[in-house]
C-alpha positions as MATLAB code, in Angstrom:
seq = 'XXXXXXXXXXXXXXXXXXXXXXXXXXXXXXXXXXXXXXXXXXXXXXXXXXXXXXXXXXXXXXXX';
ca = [
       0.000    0.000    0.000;
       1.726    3.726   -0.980;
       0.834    6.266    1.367;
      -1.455    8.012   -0.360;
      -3.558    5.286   -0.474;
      -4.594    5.738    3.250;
      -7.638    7.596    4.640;
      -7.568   10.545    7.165;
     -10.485   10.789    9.278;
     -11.479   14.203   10.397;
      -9.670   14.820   13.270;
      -6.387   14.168   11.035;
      -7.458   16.489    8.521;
      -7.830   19.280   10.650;
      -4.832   18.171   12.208;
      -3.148   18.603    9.058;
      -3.547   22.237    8.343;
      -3.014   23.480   11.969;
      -5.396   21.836   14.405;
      -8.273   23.901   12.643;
     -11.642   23.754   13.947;
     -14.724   21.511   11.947;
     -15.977   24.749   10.810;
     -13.044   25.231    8.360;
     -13.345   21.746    6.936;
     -17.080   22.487    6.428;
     -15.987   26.352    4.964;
     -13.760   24.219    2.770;
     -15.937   21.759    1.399;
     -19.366   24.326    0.945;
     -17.035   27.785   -0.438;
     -14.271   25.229   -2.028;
     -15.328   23.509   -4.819;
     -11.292   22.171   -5.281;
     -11.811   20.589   -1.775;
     -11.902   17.054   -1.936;
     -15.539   15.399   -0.892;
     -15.469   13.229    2.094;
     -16.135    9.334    1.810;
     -18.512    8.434    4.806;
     -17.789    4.675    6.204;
     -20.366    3.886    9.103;
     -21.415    7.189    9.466;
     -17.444    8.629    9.070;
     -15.766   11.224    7.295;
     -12.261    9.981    5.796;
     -10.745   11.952    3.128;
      -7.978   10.248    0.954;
      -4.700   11.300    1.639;
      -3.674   11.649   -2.284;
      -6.838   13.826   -2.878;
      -5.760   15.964    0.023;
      -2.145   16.433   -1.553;
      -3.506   17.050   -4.821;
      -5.706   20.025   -3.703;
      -2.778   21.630   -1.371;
      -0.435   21.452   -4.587;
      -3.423   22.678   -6.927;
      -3.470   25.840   -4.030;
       0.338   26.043   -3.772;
       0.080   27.412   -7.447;
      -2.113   29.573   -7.204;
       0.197   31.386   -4.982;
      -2.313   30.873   -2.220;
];
């Protein structure tokens, strides 16, 4: 398995850009249309970890 093929849940996302609250995932994924969707699993959010990098490098050039 490569490691992008594992699954951060939401506690690792938010984790992952600064410890920031739910509310910013949620900004992301409503205002963000670049934001990578959620899969649910029992009622969970995961978000891929390759989708995740994809979006931060898709920001990165726009110099964001």
């Amino acid at each position: 398995m490569s490691r992008d093929d594992v699954f951060l849940n939401s506690r690792q996302v938010r984790d992952r850009y600064g410890q920031v609250s739910d509310m910013w995932v949620w900004r992301r994924l409503d205002e963000d249309e670049g934001f990578p969707k959620p899969i649910r699993i029992k009622g969970r959010r995961f978000w891929r970890l390759a989708d995740l990098r994809a979006w931060e490098e898709a920001r990165s050039g726009e110099g964001v």
